[in-house]
N, C-alpha and C positions, 0 to 999 in steps of 0.2 A: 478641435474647436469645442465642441460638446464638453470634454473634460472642465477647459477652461473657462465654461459659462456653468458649469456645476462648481468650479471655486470660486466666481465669482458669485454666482448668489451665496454661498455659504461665507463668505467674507463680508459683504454685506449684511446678512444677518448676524453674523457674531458681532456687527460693529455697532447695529442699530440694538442689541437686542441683550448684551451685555450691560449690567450694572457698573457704573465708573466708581468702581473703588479698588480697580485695581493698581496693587503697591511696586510694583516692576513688570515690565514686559514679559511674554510665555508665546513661545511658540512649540508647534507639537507639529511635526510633518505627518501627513495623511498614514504615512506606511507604519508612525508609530502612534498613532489611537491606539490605547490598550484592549481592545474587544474582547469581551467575554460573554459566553451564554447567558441569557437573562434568567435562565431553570434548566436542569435537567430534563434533557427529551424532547424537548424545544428548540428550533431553528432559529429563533431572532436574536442577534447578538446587542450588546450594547458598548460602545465605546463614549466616556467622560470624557468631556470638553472642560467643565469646569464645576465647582462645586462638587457635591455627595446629592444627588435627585433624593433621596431617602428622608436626608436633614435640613434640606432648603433650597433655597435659589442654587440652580445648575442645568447648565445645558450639556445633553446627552444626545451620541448619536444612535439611530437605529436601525439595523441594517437584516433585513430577510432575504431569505430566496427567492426567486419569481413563482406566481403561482402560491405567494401564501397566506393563509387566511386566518386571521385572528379568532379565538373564539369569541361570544357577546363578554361585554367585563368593562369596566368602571377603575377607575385614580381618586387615590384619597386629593386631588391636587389639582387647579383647573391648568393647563397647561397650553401653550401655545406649538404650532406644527409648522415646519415649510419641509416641503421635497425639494431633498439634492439631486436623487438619482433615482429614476423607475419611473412607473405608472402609479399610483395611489388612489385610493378609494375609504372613507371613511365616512360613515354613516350613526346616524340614530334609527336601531329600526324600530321604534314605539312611534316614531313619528314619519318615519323615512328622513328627514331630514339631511343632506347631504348627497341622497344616493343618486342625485344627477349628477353632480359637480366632476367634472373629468380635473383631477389634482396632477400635474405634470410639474419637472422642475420650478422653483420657485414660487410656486403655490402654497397660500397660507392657508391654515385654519385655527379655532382657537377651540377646546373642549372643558366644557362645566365640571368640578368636580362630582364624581360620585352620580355620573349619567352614563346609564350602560350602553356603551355604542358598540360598534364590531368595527376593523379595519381589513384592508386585506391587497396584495402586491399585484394588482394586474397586469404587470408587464411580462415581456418575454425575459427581461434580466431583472436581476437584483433589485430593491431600494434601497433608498437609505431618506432618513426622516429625520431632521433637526427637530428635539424636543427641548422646549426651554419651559423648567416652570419654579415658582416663587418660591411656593411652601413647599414641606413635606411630602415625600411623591410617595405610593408604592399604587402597586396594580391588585386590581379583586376580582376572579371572576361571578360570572353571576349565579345564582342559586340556582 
C-alpha cells in the first residue's frame, strides 16, 4: 500500500508539475531511473526525470541514506521539493525557518535561490526527494 501512495504522489507531481511541451510520451520504470552519485564520496545519488537540472527546467530525483545529513549550501536555482519516500527535514538555520515542519511523503516545499539551508534524512530508511527547478541548477557549498 505505502509503495502505491509513494507512486501515486509522484505521479501526481509529475503531472501538475511538468511543463506541456512535451512532443511524445516517455515513460521510465522506477528500476530504470539512471542514478548516479551526485560527487565523489558522497552518498546522495541522483536520478533524471527529465531535463539537464545544470541547463534549465528538469525534474531530478534524490535519493540518500537514512540518517543523512546535508552540509549548510545554497542552488544557483530556486527550486521546488515533494517527498516520495523517508522522513525529511529542511531548514534555513539563519533564521530556523522550517526546522518544525515534519516533511513526510507528499510534502512540499519551495527554496530561494542562493539561500543557505541544510537538509538531512530523518528516517530509519532511505529518501527520496522530487526536485523540480526552472533555471540552471548547480549546488554551492557554503564558505
Amino acid at each position: 500500500m505505502r509503495i502505491k501512495a509513494n507512486l501515486t504522489t509522484l505521479l501526481s507531481c509529475l503531472i501538475f508539475a511538468t511543463p506541456a511541451l512535451a512532443t511524445e510520451n516517455t515513460y521510465i520504470a522506477a528500476e530504470s531511473i539512471p542514478f548516479a552519485f551526485e560527487a565523489p564520496g558522497q552518498p546522495q545519488q541522483l536520478g533524471p526525470l527529465w531535463g539537464v537540472r545544470s541547463k534549465g527546467p528538469a525534474g531530478t530525483l534524490l535519493k540518500v541514506p537514512a540518517d543523512f545529513r546535508a552540509p549548510i549550501h545554497a542552488h544557483t536555482a530556486d527550486y521546488r521539493a515533494i517527498v516520495i519516500e523517508g522522513q525529511w527535514k529542511h531548514w534555513v538555520p539563519e533564521t530556523g525557518e522550517g526546522q518544525e515542519v515534519e516533511l513526510l511523503p507528499g510534502a512540499y516545499w519551495t527554496q530561494r535561490k542562493d539561500q543557505m539551508h541544510a537538509d538531512a534524512c530523518v528516517s530509519e530508511t532511505h529518501c527520496v526527494i522530487l526536485l523540480i527547478n526552472e533555471d540552471p541548477y548547480e549546488t554551492y557549498l557554503a564558505e
